[in-house]
N, C-alpha and C positions, 0 to 999 in steps of 0.2 A: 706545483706540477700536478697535473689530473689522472687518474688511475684510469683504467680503462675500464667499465663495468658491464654486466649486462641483465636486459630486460627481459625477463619471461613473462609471459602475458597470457591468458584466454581470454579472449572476451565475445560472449554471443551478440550483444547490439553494440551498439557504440561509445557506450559511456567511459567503458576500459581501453578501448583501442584510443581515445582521446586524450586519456589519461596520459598512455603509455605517449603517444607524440608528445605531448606538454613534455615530459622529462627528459624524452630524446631531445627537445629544442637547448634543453638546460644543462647536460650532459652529456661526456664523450662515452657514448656506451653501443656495444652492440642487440642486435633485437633477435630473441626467438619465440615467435609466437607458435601456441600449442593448439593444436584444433582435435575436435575429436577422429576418429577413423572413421566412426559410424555419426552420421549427425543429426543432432538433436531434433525435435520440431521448430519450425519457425512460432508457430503459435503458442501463446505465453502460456494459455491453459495448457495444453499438451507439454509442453516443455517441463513445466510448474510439475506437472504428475509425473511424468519421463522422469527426473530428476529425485524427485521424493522416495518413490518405487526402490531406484539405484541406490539413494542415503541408505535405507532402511534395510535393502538387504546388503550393503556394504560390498558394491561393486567397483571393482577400479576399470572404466572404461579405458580402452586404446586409446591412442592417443597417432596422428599420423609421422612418419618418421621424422628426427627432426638431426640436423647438423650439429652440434654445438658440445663442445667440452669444457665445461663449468671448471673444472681444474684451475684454468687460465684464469680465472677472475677472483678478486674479493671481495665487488661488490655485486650484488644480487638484487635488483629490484625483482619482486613476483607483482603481478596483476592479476586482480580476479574477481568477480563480481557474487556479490552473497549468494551461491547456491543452497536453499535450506537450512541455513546455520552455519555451513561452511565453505571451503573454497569450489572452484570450477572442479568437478569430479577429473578429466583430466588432466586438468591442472594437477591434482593432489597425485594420481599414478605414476606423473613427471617427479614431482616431487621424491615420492616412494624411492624410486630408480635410480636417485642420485645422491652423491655422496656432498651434504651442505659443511662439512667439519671448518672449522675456523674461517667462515663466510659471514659475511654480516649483510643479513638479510631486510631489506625493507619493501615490506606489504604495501599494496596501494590496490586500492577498490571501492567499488558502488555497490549500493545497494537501495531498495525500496521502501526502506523506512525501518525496516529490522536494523541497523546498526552493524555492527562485528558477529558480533552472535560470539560463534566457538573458533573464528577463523583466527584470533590469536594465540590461541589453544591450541589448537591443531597443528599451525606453524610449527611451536613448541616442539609438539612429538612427532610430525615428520622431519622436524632437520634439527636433532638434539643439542647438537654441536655446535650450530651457528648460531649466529647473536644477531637475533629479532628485535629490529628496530619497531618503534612507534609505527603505526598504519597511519597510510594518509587516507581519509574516507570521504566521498561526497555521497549524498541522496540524490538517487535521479541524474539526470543529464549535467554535464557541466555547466555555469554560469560565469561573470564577469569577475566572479570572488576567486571563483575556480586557481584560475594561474597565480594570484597575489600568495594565497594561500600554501600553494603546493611548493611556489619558490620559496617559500619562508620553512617548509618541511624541509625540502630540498637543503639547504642552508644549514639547521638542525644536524641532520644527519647524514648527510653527502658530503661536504663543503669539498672533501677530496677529489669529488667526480666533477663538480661544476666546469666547466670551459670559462 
């Protein structure tokens, strides 16, 4: 029998929001995607320094209101694409805010060639208590590997959530 799970996600292009469908295809889970309140620049430069700026001086941006009572769930997919080393800055204020205790959390993200960086790290010490699965990670936009791949994570570490 399938548990019910859910997806938290930011993602500024589209490589995370694809992400997150591949899994929702795979999974009975609910979706709350996190957007910033104030939003970012569309242009990568701008964005790239917008971003940096906020790492450095260790800001939690808003985030816009969102529905959702994580309580209900055990499983937790987060989404997020390498900001700087680490997750979507929103994304992590979401994080901050919420209580992950006996959650079993699994990361899924993009990024441009930097890899994880501190995003599993980080995980860690925003949600002490939950059990941080493996990250599922692609570079760039998704490809034809993309899905074979991610249902073989899926498999790994869901099997409970599959449909």
């Amino acid at each position: 029998m399938s548990k019910k799970a859910l997806i938290v996600y930011y993602s500024q292009g589209s490589s995370v929001a694809h992400l997150k469908d591949l899994i929702l295809n795979a999974v009975d889970a609910d979706v709350c995607r996190i957007e910033a309140l104030e939003p970012y620049p569309e242009d990568y430069a701008s964005l790239v320094k917008t971003v940096n700026a906020q790492v450095q001086k260790g800001v939690d941006p808003a985030y816009k209101p969102v529905s959702v009572d994580i309580s209900f769930y055990d499983t937790i997919f987060v989404g997020t694409p390498n900001w700087s080393g680490t997750l979507a800055l929103p994304l992590r204020t979401f994080l901050k805010e919420h209580d992950f205790a006996n959650k079993k959390v699994l990361p899924f993200l993009s990024h441009g060639g930097a890899g994880i960086e501190n995003i599993e790290e980080d995980l860690h010490a925003l949600c002490p208590s939950a059990t941080i699965c493996e990250p599922f990670m692609i570079q760039g936009q998704t490809d034809e590997e993309t899905e074979a791949d991610l249902n073989v994570w899926l498999y790994a570490n869901a099997s409970d959530c599959i449909e």
